[in-house]
PASEBA-1860 file (N, C-alpha, C; in nm, 3 decimals):
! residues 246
1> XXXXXXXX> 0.085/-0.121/0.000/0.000/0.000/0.000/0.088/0.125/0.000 ~ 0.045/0.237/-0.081/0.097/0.351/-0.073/0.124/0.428/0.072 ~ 0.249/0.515/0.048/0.271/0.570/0.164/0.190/0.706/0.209 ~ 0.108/0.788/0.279/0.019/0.877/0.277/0.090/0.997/0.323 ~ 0.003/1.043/0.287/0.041/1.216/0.334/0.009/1.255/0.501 ~ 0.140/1.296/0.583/0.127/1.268/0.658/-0.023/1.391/0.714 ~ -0.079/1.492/0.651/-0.210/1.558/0.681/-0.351/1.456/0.674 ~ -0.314/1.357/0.604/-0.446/1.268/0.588/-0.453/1.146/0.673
9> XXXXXXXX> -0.462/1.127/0.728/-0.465/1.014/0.835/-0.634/0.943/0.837 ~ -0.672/0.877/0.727/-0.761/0.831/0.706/-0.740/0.689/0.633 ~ -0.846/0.593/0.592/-0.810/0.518/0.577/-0.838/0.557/0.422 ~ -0.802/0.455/0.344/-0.789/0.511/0.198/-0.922/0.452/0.116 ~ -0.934/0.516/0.034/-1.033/0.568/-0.054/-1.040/0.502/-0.215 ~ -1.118/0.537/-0.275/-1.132/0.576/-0.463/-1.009/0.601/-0.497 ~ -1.022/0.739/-0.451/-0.938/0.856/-0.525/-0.784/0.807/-0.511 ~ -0.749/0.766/-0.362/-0.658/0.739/-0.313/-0.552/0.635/-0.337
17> XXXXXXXX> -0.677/0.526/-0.377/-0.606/0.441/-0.493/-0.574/0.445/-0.613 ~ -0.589/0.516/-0.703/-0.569/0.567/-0.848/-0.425/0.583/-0.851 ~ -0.337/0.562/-0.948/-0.222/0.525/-0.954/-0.171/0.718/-0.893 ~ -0.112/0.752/-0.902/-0.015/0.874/-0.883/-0.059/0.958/-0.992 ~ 0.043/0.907/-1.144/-0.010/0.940/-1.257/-0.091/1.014/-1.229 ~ -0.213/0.913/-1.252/-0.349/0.926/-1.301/-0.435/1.079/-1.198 ~ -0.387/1.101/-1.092/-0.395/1.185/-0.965/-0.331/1.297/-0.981 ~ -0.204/1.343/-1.057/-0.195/1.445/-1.170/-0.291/1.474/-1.270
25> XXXXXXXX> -0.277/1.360/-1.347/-0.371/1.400/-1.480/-0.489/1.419/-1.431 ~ -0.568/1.406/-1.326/-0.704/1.446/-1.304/-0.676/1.601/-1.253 ~ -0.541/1.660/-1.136/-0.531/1.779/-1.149/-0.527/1.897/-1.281 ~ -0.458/1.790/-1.375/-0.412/1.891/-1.463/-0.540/1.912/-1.568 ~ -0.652/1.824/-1.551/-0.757/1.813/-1.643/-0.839/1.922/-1.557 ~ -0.881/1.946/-1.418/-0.942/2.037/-1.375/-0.853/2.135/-1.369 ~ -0.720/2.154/-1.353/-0.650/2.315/-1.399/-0.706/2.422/-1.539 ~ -0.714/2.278/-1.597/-0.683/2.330/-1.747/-0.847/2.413/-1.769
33> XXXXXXXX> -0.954/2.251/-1.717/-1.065/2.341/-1.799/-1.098/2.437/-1.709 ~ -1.036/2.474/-1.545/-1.092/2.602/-1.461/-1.063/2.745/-1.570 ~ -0.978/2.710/-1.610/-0.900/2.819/-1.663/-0.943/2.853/-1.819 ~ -0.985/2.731/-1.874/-1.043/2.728/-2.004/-1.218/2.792/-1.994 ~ -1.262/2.762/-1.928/-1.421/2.786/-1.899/-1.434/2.936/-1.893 ~ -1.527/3.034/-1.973/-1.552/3.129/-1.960/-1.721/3.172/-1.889 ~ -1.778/3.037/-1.839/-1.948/3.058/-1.819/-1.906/3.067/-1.683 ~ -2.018/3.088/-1.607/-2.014/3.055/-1.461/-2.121/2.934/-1.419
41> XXXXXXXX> -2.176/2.897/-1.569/-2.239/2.747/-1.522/-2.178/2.651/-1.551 ~ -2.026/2.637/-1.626/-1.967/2.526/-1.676/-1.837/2.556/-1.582 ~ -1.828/2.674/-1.486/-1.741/2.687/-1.389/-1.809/2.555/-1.259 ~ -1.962/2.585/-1.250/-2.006/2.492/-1.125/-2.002/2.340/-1.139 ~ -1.990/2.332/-1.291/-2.008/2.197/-1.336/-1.850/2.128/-1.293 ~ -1.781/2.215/-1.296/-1.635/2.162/-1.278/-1.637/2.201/-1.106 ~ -1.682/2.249/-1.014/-1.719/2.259/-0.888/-1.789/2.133/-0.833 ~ -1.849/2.114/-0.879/-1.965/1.962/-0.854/-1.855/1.843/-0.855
49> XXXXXXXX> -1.791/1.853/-0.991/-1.668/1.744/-0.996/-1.571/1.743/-0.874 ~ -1.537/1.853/-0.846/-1.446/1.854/-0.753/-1.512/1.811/-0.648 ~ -1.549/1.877/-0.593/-1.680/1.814/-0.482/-1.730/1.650/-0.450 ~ -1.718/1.591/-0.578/-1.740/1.492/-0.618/-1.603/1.363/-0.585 ~ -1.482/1.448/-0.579/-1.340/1.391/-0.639/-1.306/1.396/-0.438 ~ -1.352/1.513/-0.392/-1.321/1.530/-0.233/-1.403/1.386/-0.152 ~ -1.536/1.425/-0.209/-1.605/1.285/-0.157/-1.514/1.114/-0.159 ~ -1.521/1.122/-0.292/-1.484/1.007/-0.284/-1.303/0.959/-0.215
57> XXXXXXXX> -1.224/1.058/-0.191/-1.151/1.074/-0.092/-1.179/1.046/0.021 ~ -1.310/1.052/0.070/-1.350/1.061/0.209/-1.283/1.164/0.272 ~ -1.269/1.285/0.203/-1.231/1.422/0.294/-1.331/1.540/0.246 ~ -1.469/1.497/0.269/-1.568/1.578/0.246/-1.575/1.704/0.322 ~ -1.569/1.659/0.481/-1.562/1.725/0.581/-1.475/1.827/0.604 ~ -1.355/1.780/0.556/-1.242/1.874/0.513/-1.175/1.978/0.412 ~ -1.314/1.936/0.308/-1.331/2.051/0.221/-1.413/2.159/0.276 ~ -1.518/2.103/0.397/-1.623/2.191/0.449/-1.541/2.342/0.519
65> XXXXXXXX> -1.406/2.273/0.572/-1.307/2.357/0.672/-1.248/2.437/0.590 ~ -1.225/2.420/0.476/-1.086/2.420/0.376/-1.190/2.554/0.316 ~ -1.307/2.528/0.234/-1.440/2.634/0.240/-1.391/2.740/0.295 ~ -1.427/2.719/0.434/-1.467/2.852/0.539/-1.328/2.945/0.532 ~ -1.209/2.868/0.554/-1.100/2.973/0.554/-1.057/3.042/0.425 ~ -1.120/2.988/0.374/-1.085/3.069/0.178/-1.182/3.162/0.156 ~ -1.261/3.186/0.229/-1.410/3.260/0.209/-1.386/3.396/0.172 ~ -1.264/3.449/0.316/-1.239/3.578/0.326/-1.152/3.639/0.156
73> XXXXXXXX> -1.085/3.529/0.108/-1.011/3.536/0.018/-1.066/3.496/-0.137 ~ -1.176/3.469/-0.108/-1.262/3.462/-0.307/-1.324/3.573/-0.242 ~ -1.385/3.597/-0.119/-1.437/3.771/-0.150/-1.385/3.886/-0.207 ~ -1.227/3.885/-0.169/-1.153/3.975/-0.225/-1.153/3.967/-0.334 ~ -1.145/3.860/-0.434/-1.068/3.807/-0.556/-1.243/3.855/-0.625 ~ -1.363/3.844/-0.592/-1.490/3.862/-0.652/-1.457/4.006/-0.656 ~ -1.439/4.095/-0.571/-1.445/4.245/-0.526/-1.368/4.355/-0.658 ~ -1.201/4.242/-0.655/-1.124/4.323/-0.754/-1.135/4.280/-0.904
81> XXXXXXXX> -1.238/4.130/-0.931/-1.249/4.111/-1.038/-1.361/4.212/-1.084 ~ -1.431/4.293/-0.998/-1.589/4.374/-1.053/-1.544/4.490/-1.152 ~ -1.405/4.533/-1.095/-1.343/4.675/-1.187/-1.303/4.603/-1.272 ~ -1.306/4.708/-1.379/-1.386/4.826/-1.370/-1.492/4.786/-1.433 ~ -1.513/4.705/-1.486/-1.674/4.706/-1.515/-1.820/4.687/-1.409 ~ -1.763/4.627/-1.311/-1.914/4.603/-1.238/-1.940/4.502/-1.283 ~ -1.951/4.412/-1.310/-1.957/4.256/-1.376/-1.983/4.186/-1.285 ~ -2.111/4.149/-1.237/-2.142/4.067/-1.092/-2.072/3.918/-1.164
89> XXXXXXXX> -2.098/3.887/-1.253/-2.095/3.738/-1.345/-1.951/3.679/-1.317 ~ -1.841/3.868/-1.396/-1.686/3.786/-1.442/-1.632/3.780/-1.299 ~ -1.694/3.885/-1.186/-1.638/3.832/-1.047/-1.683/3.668/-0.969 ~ -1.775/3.647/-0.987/-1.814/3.485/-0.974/-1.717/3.367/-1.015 ~ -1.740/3.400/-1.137/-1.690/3.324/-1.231/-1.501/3.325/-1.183 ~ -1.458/3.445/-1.141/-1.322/3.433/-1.103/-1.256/3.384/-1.002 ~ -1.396/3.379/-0.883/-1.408/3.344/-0.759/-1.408/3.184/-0.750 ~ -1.478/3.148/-0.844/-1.540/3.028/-0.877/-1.359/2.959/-0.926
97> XXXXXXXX> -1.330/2.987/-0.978/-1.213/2.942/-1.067/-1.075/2.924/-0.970 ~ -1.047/3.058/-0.911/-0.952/3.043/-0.807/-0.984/2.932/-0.692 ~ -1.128/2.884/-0.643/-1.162/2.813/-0.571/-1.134/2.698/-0.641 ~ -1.139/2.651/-0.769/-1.134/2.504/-0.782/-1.011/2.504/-0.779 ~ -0.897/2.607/-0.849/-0.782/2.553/-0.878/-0.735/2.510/-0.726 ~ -0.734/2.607/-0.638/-0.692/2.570/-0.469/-0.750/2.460/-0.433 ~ -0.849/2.401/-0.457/-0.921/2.287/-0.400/-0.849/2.173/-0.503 ~ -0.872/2.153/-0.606/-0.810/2.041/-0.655/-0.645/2.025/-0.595
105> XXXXXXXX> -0.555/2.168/-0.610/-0.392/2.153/-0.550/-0.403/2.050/-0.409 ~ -0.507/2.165/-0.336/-0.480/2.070/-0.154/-0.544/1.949/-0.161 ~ -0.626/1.877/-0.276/-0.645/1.728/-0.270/-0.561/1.671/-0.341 ~ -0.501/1.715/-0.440/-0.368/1.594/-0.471/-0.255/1.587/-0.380 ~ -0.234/1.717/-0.304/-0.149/1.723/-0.244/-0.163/1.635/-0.103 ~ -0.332/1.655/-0.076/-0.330/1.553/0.101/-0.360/1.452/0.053 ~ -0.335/1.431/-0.065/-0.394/1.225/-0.078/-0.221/1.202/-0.168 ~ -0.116/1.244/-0.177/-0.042/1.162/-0.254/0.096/1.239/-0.192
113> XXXXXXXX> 0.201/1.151/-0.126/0.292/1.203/-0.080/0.423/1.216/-0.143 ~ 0.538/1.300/-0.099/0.601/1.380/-0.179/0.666/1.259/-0.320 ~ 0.699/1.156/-0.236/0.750/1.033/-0.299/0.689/0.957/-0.397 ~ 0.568/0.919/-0.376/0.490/0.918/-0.499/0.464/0.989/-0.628 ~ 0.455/1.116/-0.550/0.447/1.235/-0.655/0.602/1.237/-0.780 ~ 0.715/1.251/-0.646/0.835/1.269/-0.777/0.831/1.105/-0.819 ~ 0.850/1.000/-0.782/0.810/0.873/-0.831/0.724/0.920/-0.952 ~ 0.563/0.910/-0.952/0.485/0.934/-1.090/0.566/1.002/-1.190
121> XXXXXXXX> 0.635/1.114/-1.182/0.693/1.229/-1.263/0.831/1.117/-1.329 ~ 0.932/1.058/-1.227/1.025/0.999/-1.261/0.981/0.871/-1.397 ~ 0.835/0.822/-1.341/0.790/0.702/-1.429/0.754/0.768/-1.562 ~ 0.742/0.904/-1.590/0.673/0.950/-1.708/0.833/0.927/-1.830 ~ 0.896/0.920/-1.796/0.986/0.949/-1.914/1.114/0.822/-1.869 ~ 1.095/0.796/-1.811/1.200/0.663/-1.765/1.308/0.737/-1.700 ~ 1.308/0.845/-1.603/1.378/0.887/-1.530/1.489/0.975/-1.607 ~ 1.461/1.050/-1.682/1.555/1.111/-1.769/1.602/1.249/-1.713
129> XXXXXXXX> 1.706/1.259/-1.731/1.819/1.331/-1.598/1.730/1.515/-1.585 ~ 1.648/1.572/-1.694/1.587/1.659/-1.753/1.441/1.652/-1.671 ~ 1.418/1.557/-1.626/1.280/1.538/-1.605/1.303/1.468/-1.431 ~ 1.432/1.468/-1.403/1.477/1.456/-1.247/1.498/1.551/-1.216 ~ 1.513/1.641/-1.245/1.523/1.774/-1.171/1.382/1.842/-1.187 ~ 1.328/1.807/-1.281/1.175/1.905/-1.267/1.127/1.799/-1.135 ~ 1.094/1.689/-1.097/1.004/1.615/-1.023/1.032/1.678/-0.905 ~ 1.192/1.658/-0.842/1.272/1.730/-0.763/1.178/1.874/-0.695
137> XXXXXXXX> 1.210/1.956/-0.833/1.167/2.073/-0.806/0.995/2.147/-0.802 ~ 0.929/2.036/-0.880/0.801/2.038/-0.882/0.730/1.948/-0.743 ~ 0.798/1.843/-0.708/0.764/1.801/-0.570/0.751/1.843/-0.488 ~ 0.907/1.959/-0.495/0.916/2.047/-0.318/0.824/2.190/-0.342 ~ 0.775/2.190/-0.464/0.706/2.301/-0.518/0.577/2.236/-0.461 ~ 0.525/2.158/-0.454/0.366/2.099/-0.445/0.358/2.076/-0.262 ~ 0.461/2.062/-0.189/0.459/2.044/-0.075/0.460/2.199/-0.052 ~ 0.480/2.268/-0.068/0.470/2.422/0.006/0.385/2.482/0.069
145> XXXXXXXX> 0.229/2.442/0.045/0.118/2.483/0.070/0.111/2.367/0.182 ~ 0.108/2.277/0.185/0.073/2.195/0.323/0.148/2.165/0.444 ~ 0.276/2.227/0.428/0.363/2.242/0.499/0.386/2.388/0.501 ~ 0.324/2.481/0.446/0.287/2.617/0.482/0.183/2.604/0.611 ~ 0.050/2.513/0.604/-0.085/2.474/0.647/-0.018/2.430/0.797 ~ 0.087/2.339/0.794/0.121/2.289/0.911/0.177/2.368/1.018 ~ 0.279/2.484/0.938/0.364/2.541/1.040/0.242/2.625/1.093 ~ 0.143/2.687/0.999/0.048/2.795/1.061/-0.055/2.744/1.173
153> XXXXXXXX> -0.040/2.604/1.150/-0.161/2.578/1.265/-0.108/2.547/1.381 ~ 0.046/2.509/1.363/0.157/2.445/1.495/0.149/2.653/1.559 ~ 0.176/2.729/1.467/0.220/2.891/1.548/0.078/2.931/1.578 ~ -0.067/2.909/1.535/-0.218/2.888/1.629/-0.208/2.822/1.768 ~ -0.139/2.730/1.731/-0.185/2.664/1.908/-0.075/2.691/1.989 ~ 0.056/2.759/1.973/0.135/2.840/2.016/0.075/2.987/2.097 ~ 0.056/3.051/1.999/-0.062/3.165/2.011/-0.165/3.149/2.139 ~ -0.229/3.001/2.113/-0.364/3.014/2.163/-0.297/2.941/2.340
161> XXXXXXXX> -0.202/2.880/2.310/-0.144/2.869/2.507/-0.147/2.976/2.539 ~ -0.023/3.057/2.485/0.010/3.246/2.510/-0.139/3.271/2.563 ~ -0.231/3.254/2.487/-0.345/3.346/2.546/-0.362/3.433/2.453 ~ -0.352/3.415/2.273/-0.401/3.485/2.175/-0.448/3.375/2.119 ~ -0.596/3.406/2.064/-0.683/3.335/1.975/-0.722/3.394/1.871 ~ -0.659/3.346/1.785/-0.664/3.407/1.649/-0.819/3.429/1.551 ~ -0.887/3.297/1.653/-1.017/3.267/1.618/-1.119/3.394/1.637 ~ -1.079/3.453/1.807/-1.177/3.556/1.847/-1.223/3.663/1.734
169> XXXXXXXX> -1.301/3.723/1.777/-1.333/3.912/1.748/-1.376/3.860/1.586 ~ -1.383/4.001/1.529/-1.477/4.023/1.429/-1.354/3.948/1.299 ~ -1.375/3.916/1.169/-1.356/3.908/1.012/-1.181/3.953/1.081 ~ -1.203/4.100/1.041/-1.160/4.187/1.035/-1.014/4.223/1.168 ~ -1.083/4.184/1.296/-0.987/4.157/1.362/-0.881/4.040/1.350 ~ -0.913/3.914/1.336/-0.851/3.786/1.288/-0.768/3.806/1.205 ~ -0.793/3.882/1.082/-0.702/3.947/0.928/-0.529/4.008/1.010 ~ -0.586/4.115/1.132/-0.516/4.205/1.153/-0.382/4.066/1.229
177> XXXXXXXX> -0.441/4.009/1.357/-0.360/3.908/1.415/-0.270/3.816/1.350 ~ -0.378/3.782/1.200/-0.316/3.699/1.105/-0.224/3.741/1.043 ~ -0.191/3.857/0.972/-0.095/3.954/0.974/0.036/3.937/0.997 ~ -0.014/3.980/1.166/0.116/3.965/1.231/0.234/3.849/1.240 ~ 0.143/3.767/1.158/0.187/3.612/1.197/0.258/3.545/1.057 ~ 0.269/3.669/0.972/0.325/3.654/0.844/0.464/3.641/0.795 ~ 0.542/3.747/0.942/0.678/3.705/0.938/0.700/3.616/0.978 ~ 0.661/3.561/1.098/0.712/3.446/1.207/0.734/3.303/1.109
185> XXXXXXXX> 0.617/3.324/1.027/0.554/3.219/0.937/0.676/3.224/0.838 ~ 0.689/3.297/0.769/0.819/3.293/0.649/0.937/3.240/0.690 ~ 0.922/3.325/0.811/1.128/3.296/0.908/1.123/3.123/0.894 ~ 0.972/3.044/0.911/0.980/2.905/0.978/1.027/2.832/0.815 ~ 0.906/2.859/0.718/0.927/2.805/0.586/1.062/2.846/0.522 ~ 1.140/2.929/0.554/1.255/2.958/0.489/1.426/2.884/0.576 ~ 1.328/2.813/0.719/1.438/2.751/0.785/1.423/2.608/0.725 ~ 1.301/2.536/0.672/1.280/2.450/0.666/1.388/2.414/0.516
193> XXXXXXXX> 1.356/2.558/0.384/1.391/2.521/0.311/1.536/2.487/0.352 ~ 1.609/2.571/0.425/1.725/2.600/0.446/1.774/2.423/0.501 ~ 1.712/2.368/0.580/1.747/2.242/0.585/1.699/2.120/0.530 ~ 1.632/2.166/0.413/1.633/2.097/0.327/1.753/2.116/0.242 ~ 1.846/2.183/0.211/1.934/2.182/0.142/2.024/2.163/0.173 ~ 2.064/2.157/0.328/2.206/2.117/0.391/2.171/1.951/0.355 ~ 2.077/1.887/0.388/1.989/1.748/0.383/2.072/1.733/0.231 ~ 2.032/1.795/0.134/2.030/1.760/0.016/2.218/1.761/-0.023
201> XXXXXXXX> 2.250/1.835/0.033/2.451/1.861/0.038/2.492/1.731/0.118 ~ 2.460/1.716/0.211/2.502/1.620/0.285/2.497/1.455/0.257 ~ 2.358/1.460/0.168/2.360/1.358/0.118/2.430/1.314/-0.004 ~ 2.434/1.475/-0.095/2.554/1.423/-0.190/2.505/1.372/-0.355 ~ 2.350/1.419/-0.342/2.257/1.395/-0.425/2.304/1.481/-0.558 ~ 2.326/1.437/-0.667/2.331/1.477/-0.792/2.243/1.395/-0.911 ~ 2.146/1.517/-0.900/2.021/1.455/-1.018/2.058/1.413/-1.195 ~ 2.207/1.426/-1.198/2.275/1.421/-1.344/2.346/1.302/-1.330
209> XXXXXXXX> 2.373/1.229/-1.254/2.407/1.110/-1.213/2.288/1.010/-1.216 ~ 2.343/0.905/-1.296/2.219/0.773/-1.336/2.159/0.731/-1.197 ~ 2.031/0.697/-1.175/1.975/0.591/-1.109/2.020/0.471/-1.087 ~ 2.017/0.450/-0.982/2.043/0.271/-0.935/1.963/0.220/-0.875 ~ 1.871/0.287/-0.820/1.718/0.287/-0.760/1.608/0.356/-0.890 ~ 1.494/0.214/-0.929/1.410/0.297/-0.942/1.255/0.146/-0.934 ~ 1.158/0.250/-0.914/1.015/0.159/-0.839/0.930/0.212/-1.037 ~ 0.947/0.089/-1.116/0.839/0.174/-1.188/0.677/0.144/-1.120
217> XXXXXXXX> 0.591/0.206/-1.214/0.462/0.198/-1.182/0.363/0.160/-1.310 ~ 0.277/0.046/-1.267/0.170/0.018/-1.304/0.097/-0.012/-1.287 ~ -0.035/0.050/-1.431/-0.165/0.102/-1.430/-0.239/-0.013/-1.399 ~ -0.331/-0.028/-1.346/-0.450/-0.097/-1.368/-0.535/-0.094/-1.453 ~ -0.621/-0.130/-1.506/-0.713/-0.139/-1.592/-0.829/-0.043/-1.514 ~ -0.832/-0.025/-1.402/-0.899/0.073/-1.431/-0.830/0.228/-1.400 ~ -0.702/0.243/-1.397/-0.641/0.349/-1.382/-0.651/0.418/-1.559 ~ -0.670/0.305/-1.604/-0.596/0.314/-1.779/-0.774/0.396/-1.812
225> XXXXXXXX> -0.856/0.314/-1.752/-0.998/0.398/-1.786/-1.047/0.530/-1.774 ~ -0.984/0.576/-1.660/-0.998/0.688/-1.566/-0.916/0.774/-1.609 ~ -0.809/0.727/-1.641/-0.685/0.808/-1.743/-0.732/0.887/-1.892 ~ -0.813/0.740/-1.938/-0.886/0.802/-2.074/-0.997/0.877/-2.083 ~ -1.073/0.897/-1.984/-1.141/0.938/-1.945/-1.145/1.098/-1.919 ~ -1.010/1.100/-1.835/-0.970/1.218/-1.820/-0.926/1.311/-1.915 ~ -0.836/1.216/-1.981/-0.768/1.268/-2.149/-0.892/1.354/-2.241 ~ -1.015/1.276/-2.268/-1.094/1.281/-2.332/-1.212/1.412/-2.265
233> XXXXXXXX> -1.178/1.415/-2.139/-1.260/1.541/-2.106/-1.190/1.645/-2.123 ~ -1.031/1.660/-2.096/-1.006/1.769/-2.135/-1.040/1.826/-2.281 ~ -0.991/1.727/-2.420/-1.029/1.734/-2.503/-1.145/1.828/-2.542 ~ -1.259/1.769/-2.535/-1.391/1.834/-2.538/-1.401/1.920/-2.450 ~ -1.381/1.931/-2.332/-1.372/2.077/-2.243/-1.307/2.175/-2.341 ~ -1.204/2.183/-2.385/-1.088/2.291/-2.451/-1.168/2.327/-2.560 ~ -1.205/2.221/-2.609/-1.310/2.232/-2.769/-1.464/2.346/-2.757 ~ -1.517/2.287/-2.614/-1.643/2.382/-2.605/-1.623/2.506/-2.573
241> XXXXXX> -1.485/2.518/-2.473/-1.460/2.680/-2.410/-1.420/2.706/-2.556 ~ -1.326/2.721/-2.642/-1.275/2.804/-2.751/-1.368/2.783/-2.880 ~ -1.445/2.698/-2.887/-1.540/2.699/-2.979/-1.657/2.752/-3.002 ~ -1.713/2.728/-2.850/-1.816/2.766/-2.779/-1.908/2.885/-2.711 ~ -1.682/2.892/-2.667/-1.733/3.062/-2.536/-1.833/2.982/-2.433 ~ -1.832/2.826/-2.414/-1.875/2.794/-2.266/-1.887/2.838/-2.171
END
């Protein structure tokens, strides 16, 4: 059995089983058409999916959480999409869009861990020295946000011994506290990177140097379905937004 992300501590799922791969290509199929879609009813239709993709994760509940703290932040993103026209629609619709792309990132990211991830990337091309340094760098790129998520909730319950609750007072007060908590927060993610790279010196790692280790991966028959599946919606997604104006 796959190794999990250490934020998900559930037992595993649908989604969860789907090869790695295939757990990209379903991100990159909802990236593409968030971004391709110009309606705000073929924006919900790709909302429903997602919704759909959380469920069967069994982290429904955790999209409910994941919701509430983004709230303050598609309001903004609705507010500055209205200028200058006033466009109740293209602010929705932008709101709508930034929400899936964030929601699909933090579910590939809490259902597939860092190793799997550069693993899938390594299996796409047979480990080719060009495509070891993107996995590398696209891996520690995809962990940033949940290990952003971690340090902020470890400096909350820091806070909340002290006798500051970030939770209290109005919207508006919370913003201001949260704030404050922006340096502390960087100093932590920029120590982490920092030992990630002594880690990476020490070990002596050179991504231009052949493999002597490698795990390939294979599909199932129904990974191969779900794969085509996916392939084939982007397809026709891309086709209706630029053909269409969907």
């Amino acid at each position: 059995m796959e190794e999990s992300s250490p934020l998900v501590q559930e037992r595993w799922r649908m989604f969860q089983k789907l090869d790695p791969r295939v757990r990209l290509l379903w991100w990159l199929a909802i990236s593409l058409l968030a971004m391709a879609f110009n309606s705000v009813t073929a924006t919900i239709v790709l909302l429903f999916a997602l919704c759909l993709s959380w469920q069967t994760a069994g982290l429904l509940k955790k999209l409910t959480r994941f919701t509430i703290g983004l709230t303050p932040f598609l309001v903004v993103i609705t507010a500055i999409s209205l200028f200058p026209t006033f466009e109740l629609d293209r602010g929705i619709r932008m709101a709508l869009r930034y929400y899936v792309l964030l929601g699909a990132t933090t579910l590939v990211m809490a259902t597939t861990s860092y190793a799997d991830l550069t693993n899938a990337l390594r299996n796409l091309r047979h480990a080719s020295k060009s495509l070891e340094v993107f996995s590398l760098i696209f891996g520690l790129a995809f962990l940033t946000v949940p290990l952003t998520a971690e340090e902020w909730i470890r400096m909350k319950e820091v806070q909340r011994i002290r006798g500051v609750d970030l939770a209290r007072g109005s919207r508006i007060a919370q913003v201001r506290r949260g704030l404050v908590m922006l340096q502390p927060l960087l100093l932590r993610i920029l120590e982490r990177i920092k030992l990630f790279s002594v880690a990476v010196i020490v070990y002596g790692y050179n991504p231009f140097e052949s493999r002597t280790l490698y795990q390939p991966l294979i599909m199932s028959r129904w990974d191969k379905r779900v794969a085509f599946a996916l392939t084939a919606s982007i397809s026709v997604g891309v086709i209706l937004a630029f053909a269409f104006r969907v």
